[in-house]
DOFIFI-942154 format. One line per 2 residues: their letters; for each residue x, y, z of N, C-alpha, C. Coordinates in nm, 3 decimals, always signed. Each point is the difference from the previous one (the first is absolute). Layout:
A) X,Y,Z,X,Y,Z,X,Y,Z; ...
//
This chain:
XX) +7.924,+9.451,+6.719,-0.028,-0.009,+0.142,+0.129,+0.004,+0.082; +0.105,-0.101,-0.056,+0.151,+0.012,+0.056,+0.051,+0.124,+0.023
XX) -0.031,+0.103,-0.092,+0.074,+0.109,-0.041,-0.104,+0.139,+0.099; -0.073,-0.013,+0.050,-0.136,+0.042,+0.039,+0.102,+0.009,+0.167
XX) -0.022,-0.165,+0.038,+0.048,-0.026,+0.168,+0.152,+0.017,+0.001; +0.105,+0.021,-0.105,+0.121,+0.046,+0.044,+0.013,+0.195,-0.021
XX) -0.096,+0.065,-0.101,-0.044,+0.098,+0.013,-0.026,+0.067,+0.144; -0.109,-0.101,+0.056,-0.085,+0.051,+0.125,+0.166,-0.085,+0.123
XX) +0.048,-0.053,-0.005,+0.060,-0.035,+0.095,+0.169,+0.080,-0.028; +0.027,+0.093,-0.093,+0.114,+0.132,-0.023,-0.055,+0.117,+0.092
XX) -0.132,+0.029,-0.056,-0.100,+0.108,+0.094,-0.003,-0.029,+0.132; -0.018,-0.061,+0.057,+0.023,-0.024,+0.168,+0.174,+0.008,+0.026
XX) +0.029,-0.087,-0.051,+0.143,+0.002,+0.056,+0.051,+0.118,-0.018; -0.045,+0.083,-0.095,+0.064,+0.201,-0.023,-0.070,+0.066,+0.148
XX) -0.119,-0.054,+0.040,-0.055,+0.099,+0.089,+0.047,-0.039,+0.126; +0.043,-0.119,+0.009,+0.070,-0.075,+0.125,+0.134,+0.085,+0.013
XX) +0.071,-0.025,-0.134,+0.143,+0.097,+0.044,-0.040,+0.110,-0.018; -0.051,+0.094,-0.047,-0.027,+0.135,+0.046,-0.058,+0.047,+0.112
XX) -0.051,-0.118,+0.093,-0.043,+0.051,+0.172,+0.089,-0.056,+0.048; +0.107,-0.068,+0.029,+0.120,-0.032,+0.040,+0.030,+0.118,+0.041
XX) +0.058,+0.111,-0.091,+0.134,+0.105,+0.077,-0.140,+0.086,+0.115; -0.141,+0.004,-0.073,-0.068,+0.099,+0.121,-0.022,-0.067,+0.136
XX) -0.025,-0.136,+0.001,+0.007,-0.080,+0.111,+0.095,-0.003,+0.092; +0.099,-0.012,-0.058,+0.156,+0.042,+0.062,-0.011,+0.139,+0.050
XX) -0.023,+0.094,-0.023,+0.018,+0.139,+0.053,-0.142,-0.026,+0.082; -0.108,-0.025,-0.028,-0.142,-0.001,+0.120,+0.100,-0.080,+0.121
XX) +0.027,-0.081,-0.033,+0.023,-0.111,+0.131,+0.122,+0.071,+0.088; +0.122,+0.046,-0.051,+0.100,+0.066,+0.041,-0.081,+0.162,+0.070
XX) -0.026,+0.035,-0.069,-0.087,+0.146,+0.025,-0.084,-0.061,+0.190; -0.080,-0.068,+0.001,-0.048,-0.023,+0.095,+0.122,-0.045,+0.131
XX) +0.064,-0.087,-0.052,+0.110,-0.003,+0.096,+0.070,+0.058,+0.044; +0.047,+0.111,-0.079,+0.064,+0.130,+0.019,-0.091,+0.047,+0.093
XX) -0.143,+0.070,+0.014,-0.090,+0.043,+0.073,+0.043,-0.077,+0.140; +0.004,-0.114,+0.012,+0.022,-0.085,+0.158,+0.151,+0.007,+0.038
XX) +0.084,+0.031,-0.105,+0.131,+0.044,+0.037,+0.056,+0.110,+0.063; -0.097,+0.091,-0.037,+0.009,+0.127,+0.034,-0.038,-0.013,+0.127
XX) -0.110,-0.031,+0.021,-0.059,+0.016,+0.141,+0.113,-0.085,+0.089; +0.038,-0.132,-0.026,+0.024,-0.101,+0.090,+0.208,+0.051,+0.046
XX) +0.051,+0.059,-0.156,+0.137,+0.022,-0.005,+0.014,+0.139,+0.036; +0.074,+0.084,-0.205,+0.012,+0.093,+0.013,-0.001,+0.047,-0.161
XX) -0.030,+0.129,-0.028,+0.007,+0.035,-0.145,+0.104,-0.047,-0.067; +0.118,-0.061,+0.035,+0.117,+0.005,-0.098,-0.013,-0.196,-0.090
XX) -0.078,-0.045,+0.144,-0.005,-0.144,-0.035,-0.141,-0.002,-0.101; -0.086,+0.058,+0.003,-0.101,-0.013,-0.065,+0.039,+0.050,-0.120
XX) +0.076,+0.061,-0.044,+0.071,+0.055,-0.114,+0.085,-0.060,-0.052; +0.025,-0.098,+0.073,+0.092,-0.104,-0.040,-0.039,-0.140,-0.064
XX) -0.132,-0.022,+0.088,-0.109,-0.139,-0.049,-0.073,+0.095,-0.163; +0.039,+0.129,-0.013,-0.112,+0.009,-0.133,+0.126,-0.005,-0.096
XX) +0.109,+0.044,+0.056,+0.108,+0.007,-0.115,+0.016,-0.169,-0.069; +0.011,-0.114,+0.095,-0.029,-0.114,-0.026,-0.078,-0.001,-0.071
XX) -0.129,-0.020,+0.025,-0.106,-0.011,-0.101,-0.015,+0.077,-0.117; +0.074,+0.131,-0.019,+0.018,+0.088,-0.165,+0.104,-0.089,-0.048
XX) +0.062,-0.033,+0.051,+0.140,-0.083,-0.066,-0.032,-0.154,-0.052; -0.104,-0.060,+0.116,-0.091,-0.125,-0.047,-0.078,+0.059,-0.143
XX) -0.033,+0.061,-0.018,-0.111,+0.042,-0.070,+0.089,+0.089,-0.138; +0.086,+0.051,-0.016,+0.099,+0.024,-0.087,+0.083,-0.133,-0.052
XX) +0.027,-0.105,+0.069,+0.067,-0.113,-0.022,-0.086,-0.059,-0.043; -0.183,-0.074,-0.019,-0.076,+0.001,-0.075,-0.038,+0.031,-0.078
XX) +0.023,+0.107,-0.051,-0.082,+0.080,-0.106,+0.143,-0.005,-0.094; +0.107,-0.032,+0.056,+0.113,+0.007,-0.123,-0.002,-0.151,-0.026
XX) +0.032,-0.109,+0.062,-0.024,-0.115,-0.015,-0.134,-0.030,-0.121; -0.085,+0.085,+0.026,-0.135,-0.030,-0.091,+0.057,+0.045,-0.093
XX) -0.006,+0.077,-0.087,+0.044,+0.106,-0.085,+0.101,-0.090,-0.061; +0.115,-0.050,+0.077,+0.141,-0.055,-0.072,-0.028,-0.122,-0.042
XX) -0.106,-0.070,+0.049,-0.043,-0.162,-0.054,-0.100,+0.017,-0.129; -0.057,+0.129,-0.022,-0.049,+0.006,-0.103,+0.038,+0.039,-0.084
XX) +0.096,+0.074,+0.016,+0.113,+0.065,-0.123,+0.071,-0.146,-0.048; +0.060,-0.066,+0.096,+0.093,-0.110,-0.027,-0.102,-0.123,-0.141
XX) -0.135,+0.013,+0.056,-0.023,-0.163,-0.060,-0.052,+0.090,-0.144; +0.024,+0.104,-0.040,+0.026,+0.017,-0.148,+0.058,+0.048,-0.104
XX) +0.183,-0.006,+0.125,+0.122,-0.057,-0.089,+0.000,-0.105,-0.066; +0.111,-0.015,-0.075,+0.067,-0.147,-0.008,+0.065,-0.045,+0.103
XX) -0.013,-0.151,-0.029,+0.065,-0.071,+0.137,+0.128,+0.022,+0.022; +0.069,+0.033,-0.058,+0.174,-0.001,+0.017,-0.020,+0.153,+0.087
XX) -0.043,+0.116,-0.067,+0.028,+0.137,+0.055,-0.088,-0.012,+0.130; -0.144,-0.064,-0.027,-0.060,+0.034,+0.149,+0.064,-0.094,+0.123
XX) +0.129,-0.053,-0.030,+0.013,-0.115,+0.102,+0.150,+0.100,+0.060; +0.050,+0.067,-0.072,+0.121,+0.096,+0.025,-0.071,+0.117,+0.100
XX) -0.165,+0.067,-0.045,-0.012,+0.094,+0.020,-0.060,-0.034,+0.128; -0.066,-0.065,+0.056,-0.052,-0.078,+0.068,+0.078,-0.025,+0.141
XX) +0.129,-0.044,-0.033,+0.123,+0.002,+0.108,+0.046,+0.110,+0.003; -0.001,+0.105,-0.097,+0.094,+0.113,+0.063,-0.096,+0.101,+0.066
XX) -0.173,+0.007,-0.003,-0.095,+0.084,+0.055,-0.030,-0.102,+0.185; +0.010,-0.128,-0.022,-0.024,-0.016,+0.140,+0.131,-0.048,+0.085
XX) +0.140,+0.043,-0.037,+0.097,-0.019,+0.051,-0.003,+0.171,+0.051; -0.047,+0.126,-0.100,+0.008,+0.112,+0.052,-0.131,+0.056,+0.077
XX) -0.132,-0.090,-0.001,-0.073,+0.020,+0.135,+0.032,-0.078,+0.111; +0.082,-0.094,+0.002,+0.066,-0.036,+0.054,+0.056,+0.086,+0.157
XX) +0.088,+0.030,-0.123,+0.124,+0.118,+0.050,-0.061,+0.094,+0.107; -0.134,+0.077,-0.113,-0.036,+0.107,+0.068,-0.092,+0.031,+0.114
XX) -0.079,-0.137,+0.028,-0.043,-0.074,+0.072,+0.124,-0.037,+0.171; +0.084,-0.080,-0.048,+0.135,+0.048,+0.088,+0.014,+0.142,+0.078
XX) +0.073,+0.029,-0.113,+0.012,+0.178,+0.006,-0.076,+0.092,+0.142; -0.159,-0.076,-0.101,-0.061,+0.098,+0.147,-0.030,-0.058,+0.129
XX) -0.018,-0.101,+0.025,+0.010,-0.099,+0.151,+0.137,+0.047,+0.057; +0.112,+0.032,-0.081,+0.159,+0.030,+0.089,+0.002,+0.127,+0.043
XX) -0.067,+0.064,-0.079,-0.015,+0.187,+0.025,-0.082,-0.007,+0.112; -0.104,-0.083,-0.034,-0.090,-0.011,+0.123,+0.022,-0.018,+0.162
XX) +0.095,-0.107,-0.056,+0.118,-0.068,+0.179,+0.098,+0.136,+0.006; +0.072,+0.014,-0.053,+0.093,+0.059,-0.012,-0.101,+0.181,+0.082
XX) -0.058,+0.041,-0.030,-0.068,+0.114,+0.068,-0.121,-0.009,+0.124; -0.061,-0.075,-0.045,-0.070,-0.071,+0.089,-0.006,-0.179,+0.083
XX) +0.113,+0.003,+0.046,+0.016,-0.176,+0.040,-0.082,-0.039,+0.066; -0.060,+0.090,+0.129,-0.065,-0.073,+0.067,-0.178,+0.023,-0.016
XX) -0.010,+0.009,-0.107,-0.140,+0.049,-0.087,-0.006,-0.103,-0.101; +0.023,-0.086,-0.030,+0.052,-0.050,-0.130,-0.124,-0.069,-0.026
XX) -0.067,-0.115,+0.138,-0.092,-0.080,-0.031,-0.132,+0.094,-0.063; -0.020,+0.146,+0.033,-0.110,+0.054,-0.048,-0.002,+0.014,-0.138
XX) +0.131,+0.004,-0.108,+0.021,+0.025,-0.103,-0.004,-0.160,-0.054; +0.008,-0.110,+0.050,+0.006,-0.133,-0.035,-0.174,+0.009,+0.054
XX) -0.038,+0.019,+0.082,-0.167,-0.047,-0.007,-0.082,+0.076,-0.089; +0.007,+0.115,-0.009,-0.005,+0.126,-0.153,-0.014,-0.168,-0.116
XX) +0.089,-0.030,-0.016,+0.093,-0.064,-0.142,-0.084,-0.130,-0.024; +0.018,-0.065,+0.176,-0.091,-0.083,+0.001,-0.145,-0.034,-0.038
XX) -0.078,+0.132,-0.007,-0.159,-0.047,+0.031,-0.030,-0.033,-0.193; +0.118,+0.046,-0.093,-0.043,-0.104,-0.118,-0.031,-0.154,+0.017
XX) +0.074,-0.048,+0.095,-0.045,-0.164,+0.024,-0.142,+0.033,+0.075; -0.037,+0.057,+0.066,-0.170,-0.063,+0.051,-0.116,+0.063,-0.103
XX) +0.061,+0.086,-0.109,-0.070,+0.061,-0.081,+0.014,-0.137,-0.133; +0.127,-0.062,-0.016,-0.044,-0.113,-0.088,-0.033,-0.160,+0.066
XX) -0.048,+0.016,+0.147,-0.040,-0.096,+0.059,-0.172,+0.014,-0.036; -0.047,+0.137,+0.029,-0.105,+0.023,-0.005,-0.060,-0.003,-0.173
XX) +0.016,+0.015,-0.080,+0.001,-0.014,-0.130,+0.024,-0.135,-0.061; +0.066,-0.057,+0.069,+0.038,-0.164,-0.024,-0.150,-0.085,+0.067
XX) +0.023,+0.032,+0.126,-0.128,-0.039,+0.056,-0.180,+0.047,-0.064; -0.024,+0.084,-0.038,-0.070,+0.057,-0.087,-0.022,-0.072,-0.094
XX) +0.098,+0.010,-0.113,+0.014,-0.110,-0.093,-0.064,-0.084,+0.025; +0.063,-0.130,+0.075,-0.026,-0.142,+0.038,-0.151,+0.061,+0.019
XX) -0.034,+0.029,+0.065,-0.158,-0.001,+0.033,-0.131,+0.039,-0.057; +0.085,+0.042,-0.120,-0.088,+0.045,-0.135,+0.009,-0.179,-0.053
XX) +0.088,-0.005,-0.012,+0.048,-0.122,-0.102,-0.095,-0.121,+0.071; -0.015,-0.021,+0.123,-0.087,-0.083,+0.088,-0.124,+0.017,-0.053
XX) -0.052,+0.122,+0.041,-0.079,+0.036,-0.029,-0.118,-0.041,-0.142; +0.142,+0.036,-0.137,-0.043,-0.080,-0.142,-0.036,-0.127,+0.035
XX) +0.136,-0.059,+0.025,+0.006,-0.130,+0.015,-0.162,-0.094,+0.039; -0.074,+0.057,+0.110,-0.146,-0.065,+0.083,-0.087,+0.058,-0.104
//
């Protein structure tokens, strides 16, 4: 039965992070639509570049935590620091390219980046309300 409800509770949590990166592009995608209208094409291109880069910085983060937990502890603890010291980096990298060509555009590429937090607000919240839900 143990093995049954951590079974059934791997299966949700796979389908949870696999609507993560499309949520991120639905939610950005729509905002882009009100950007366009409200700004101008370059900024709305700028809130989706955020959100591909949210959504690339997820999907490697996923990927690298599952590679890591079936090293050994000594190599996955080396490999571990040198993959998120270089998303890190590259993460950096593109926010400066970003200022650096576009400065006064910047917040559209930070709200782009941003809407991963209301996409794991909404999923968090979700959660809890399943879990309530059991709970009664």
């Amino acid at each position: 039965m143990v093995i049954e409800m951590n079974s059934n509770n791997q299966n949700i949590e796979e389908k949870i992070l696999k609507r993560i990166p499309n949520e991120i592009i639905m939610i950005s995608s729509v905002l882009s639509i009100g950007t366009i209208v409200l700004f101008d094409l370059l900024t709305a291109a700028l809130l989706l570049l955020g959100a591909v880069t949210a959504v690339l910085s997820f999907i490697w983060l996923k990927n690298s935590i599952t590679k890591f937990l079936y090293f050994e502890k000594k190599k996955a603890v080396k490999s571990t620091v040198l993959f998120y010291g270089l998303r890190l980096i590259l993460i950096i990298g593109v926010i400066f390219i970003i200022i650096l060509f576009f400065h006064k555009k910047i917040l559209a590429f930070v709200a782009g980046f941003s809407t991963i937090i209301a996409v794991f607000l909404f999923e968090g919240l979700a959660a809890a309300s399943k879990i309530m839900k059991w709970k009664n």
